[in-house]
C-alpha positions as CSV (number, residue, x, y, z in Angstrom):
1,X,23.4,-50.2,-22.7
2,X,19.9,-48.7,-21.1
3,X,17.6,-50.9,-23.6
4,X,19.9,-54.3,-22.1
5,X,19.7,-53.1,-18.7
6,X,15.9,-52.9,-19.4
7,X,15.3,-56.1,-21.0
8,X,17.6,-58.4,-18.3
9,X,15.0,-56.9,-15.9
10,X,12.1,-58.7,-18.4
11,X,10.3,-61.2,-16.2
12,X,7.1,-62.0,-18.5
13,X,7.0,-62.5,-22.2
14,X,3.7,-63.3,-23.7
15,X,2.7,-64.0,-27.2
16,X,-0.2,-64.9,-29.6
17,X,0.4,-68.5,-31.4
18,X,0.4,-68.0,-35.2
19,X,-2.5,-69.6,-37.6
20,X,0.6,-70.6,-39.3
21,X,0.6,-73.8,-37.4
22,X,-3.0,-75.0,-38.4
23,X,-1.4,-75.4,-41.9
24,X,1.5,-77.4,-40.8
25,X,0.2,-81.7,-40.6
26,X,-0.6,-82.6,-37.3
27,X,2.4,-84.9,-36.9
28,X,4.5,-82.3,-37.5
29,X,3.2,-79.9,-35.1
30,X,4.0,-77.7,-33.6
31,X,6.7,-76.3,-35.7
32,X,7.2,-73.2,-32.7
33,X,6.5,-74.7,-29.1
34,X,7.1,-72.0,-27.1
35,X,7.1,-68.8,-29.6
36,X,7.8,-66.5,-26.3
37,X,10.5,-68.0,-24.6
38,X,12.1,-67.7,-28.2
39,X,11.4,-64.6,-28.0
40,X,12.4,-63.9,-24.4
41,X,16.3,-65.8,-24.9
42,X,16.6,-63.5,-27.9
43,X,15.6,-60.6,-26.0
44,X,18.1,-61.6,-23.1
45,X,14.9,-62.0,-20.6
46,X,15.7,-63.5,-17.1
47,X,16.1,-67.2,-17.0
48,X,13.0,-67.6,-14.3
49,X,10.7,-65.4,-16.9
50,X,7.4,-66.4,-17.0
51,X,6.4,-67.6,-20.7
52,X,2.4,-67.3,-21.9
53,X,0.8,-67.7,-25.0
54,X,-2.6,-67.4,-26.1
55,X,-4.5,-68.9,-29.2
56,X,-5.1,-66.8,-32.2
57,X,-8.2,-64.2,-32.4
58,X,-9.1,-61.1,-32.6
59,X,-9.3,-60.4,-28.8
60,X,-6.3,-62.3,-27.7
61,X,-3.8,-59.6,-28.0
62,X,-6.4,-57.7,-25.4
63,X,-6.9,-61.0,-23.2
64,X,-2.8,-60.8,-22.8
65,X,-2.4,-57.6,-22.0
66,X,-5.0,-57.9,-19.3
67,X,-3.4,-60.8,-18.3
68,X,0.2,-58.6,-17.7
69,X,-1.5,-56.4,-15.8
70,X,-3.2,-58.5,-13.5
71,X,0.3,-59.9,-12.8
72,X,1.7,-56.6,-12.3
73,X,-1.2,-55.6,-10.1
74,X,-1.0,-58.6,-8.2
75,X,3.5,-58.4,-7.6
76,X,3.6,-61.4,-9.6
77,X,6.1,-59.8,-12.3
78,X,7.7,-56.6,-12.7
79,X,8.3,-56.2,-16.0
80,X,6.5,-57.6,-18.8
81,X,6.4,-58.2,-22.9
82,X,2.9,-59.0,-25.4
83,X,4.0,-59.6,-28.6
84,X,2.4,-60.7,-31.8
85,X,4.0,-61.8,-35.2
86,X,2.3,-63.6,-38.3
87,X,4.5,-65.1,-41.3
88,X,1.2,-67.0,-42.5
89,X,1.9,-65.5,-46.0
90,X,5.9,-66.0,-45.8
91,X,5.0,-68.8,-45.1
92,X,2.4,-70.2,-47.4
93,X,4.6,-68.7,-50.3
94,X,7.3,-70.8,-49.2
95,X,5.5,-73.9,-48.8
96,X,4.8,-73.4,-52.4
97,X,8.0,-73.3,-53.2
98,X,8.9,-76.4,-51.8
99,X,10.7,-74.7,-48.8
100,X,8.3,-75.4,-45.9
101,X,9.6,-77.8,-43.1
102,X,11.3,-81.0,-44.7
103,X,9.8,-79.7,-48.2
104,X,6.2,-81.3,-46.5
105,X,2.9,-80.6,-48.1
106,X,0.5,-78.0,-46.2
107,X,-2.5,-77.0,-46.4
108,X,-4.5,-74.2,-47.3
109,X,-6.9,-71.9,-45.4
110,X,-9.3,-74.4,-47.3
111,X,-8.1,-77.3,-46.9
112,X,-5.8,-78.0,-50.0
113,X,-2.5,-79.5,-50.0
114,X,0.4,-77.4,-51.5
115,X,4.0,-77.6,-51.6
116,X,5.6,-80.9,-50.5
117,X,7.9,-81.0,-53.3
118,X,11.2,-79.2,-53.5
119,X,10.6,-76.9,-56.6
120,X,13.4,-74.4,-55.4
121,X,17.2,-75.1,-55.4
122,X,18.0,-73.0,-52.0
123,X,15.9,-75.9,-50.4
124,X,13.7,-75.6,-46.9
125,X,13.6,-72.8,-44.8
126,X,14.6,-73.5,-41.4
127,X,11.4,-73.4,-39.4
128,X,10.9,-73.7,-35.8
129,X,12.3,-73.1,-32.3
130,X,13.9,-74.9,-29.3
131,X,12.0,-77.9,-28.8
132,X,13.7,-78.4,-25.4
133,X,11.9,-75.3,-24.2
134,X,9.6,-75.7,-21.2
135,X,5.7,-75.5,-23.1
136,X,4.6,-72.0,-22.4
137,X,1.8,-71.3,-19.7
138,X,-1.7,-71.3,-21.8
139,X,-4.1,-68.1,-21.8
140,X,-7.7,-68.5,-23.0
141,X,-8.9,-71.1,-24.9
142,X,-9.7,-72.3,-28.3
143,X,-12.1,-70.7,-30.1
144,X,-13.1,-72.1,-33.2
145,X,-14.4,-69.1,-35.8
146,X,-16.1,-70.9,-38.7
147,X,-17.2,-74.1,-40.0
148,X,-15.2,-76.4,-42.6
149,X,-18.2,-75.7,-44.9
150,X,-17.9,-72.1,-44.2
151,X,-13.9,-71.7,-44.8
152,X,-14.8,-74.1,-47.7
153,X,-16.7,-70.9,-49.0
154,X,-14.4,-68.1,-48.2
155,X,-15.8,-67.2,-44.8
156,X,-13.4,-68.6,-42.4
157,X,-12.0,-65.0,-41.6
158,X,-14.4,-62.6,-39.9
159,X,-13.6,-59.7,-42.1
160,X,-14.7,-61.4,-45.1
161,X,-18.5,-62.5,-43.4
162,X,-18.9,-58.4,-42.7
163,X,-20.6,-57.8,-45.8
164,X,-22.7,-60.9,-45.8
165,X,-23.7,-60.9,-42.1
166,X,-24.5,-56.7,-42.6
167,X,-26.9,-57.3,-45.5
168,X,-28.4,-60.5,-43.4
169,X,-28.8,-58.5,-40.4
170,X,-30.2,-55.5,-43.0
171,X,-32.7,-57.8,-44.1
172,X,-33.8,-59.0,-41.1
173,X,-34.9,-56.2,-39.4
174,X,-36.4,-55.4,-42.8
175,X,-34.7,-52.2,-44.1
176,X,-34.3,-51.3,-47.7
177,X,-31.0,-51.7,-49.6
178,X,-30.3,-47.9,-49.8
179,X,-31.1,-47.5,-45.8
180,X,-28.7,-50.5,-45.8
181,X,-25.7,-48.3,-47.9
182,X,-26.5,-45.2,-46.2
């Protein structure tokens, strides 16, 4: 078919890595090593494809696509993928089921352990990809968005600060609750 055609001619696959992985125990990380060439085999992307993957953050989806078009601009690829998938919740719901990796204990965005015991009869979900896969080029760098006391406190993702770092900001430049609303 066309869309086959297409895809054989794929010769960059980027993604973004999942936050999923900070939950999973250091010594079993990472549970997806190369989360684009996964994605590129299933895709039927050329052998020789060039695999990148970024950390997690709110500009990294942008950082990759720039990063594709440099490549593009430059002759260094032809055709090219950015891709972005979450199952943090699937996840997490699992875990607590006692289907995470092995039926191990993870932890929570604040730091508590759940899961680790096998509370469901259907057993783990199979997690993971091809750890014989080459370790994907790195874009970026890590960029660490909040404290431990801050996630401690619910303010480890940025859209929850909004409303506190508003009325902060408000305050500072010393304008009245209303002026702040309007």
């Amino acid at each position: 078919s066309d869309l086959e055609e297409l895809l054989a001619k794929l010769d960059n696959v980027s993604t973004v890595n999942m936050i999923m992985e900070e939950r999973v125990p250091k010594q079993r990380r990472p549970l997806y090593k190369n989360p684009p060439h996964s994605l590129g085999r299933i895709l039927g992307a050329q052998p020789d494809a060039r695999y990148a993957m970024s950390y997690h953050g709110g500009d990294k989806p942008q950082l990759l696509v720039n990063d594709l078009a440099e490549k593009i601009a430059n002759g260094q690829c032809r055709l090219g993928l950015v891709a972005g998938g979450e199952c943090l919740d699937t996840f997490m719901r699992a875990s607590k089921l006692g289907r995470a990796p092995g039926g191990m204990a993870v932890r929570d965005a604040v730091g508590r352990e759940v899961g680790g015991g096998a509370t469901d009869r259907a057993g783990p979900l199979q997690w993971g990809d091809d750890h014989s896969a080459p370790v994907p080029e790195i874009i970026g760098h890590v960029e660490r968005v909040a404290s431990k006391q801050e996630a401690k406190h619910g303010l480890a993702s940025p859209p929850n600060a909004y409303a506190l770092l508003d009325q902060a900001l408000r305050h500072h430049l010393g304008l009245s609750v209303e002026i702040g609303r309007a």
